[in-house]
PLY file of the C-alpha trace (Angstrom):
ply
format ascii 1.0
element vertex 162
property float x
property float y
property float z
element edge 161
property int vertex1
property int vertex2
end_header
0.81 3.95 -15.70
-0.52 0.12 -15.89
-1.86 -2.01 -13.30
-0.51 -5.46 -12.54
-1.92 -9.02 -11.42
-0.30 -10.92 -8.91
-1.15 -14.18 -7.70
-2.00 -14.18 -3.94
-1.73 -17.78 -2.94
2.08 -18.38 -2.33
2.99 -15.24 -1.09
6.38 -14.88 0.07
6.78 -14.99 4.23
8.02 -12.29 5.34
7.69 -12.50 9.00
11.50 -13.02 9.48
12.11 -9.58 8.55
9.03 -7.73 10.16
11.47 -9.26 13.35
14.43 -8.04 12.22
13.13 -4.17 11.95
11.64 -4.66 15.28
14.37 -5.52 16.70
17.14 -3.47 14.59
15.32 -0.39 14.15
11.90 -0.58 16.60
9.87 -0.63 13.51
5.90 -1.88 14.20
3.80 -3.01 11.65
0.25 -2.86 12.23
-3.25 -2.31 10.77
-4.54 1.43 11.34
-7.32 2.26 13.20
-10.28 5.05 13.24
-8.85 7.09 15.67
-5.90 7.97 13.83
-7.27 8.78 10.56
-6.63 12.54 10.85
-2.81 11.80 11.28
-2.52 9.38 9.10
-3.87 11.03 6.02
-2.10 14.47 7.28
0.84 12.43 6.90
0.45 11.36 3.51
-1.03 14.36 2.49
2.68 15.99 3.56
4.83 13.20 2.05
2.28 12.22 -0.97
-0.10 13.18 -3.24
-3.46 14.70 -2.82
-5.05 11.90 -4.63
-3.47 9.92 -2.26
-5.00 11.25 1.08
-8.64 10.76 -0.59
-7.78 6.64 -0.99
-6.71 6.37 2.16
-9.80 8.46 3.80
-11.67 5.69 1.88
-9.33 2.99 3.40
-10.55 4.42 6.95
-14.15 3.91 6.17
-13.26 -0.19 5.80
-14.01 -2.35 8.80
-11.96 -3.73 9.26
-9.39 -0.10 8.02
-8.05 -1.83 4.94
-4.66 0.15 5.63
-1.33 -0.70 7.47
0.99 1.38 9.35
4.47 0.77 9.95
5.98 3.16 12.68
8.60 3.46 15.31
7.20 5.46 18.33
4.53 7.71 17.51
6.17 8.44 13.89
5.01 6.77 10.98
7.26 5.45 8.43
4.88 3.99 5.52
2.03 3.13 5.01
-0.46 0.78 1.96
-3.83 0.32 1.28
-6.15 -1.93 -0.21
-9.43 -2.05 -1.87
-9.30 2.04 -1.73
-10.05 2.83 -5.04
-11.79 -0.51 -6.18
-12.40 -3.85 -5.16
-9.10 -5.75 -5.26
-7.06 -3.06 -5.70
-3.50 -2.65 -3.85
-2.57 0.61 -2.98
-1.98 3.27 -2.81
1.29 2.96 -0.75
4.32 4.91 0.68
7.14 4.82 2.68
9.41 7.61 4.14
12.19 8.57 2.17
14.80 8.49 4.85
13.32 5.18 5.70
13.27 3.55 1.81
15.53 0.18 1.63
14.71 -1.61 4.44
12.44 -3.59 3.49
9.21 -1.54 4.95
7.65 -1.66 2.06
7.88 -5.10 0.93
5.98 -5.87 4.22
3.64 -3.60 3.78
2.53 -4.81 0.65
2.73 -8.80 1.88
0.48 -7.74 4.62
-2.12 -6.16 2.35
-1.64 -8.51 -0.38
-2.70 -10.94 2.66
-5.28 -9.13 3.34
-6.96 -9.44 0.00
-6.47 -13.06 -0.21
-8.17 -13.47 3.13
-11.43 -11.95 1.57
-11.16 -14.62 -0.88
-9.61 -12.56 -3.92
-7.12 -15.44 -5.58
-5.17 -12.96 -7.44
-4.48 -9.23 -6.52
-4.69 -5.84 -8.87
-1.92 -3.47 -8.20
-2.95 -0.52 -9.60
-1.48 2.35 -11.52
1.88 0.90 -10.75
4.89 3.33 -10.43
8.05 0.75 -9.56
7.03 -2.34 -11.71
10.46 -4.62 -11.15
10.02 -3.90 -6.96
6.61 -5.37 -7.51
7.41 -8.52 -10.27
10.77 -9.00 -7.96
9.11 -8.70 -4.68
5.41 -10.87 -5.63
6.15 -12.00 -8.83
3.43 -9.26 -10.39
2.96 -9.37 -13.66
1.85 -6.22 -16.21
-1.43 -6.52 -17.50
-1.76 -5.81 -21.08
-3.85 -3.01 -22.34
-4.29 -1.47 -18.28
-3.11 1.81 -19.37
-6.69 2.69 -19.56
-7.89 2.00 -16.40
-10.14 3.02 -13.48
-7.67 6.56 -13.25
-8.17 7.22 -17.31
-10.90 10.01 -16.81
-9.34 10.98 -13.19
-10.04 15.06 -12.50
-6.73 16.81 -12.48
-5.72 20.33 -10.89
-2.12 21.16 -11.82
-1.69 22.78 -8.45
-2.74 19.69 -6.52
0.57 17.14 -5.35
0 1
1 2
2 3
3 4
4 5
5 6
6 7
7 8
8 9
9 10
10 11
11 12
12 13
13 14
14 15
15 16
16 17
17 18
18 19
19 20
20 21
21 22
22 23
23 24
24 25
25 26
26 27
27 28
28 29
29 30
30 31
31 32
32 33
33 34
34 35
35 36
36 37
37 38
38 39
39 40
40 41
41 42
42 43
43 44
44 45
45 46
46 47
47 48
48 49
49 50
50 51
51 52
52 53
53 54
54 55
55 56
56 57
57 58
58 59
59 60
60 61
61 62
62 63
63 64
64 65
65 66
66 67
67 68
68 69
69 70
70 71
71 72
72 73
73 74
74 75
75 76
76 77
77 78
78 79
79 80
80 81
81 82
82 83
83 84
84 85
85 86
86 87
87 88
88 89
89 90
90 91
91 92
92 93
93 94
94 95
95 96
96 97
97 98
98 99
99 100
100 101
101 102
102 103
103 104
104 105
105 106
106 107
107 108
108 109
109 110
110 111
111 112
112 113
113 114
114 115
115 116
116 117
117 118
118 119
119 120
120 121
121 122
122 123
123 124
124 125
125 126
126 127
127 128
128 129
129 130
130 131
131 132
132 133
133 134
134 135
135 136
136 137
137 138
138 139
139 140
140 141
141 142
142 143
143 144
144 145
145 146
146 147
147 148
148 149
149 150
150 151
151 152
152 153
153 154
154 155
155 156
156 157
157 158
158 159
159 160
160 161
């Protein structure tokens, strides 16, 4: 898998649809906090990967939580993190099955990609990218060259684990 660079100044608005799934389908879209760490990486423990669960214990130990939530009720639909795994670094990030093609997310990775540019980053690294035309479509993301030896080339593996 390779990373990708994307430039975070001119990052696409996306506040007319975060409306529109409020008011279409009750979706909120927020930043996580410490209290809900055991549910949240339960969750994507259940719909993820192990691997995944770790990043986003790390994204709990951020203050502010460098993870966002989107959720109707008390169930959570998605979720993305940033600088989990290494400075700048987007992800990792999920959504729901039942709840992919909405848009959810796209706004979960404007808000993080936001959130990086707010610490002063200029561009973004989107790392260990699965879906690389959602990401160049959605943020204009390019591939970097050469990133299929990144920070995840000597990453310890147990066949059992998700």
């Amino acid at each position: 898998m390779k990373d990708m660079l994307v430039r975070l100044i001119g990052l696409p608005d996306c506040s007319d649809l975060e409306k529109q799934l409020a008011k279409k389908e009750n979706i909120v879209f927020r930043r996580a906090i410490a209290p809900e760490k055991h549910f949240v990486t339960s969750w994507v423990l259940d719909h993820f990967k192990a691997y995944w669960k770790s990043e986003v214990e790390v994204s709990f130990s951020r203050q502010p939580v460098s993870c966002y939530l989107a959720q109707r009720e008390n169930e959570i639909l998605g979720f993305a993190c940033y600088e989990a795994t290494a400075k700048n670094f987007f992800g990792p990030t999920g959504t729901k099955e039942s709840e992919r093609g909405k848009g959810i997310g796209k706004i979960l990775l404007i808000k993080s990609l936001e959130s990086l540019r707010e610490m002063g980053y200029i561009y973004g690294i989107i790392g260990g990218v699965g879906p690389e035309d959602f990401y160049q479509k959605t943020v204009g993301a390019k591939v970097i060259d050469g990133s299929e030896i990144s920070v995840y080339e000597n990453l310890i593996r147990n066949n059992d684990t998700k």
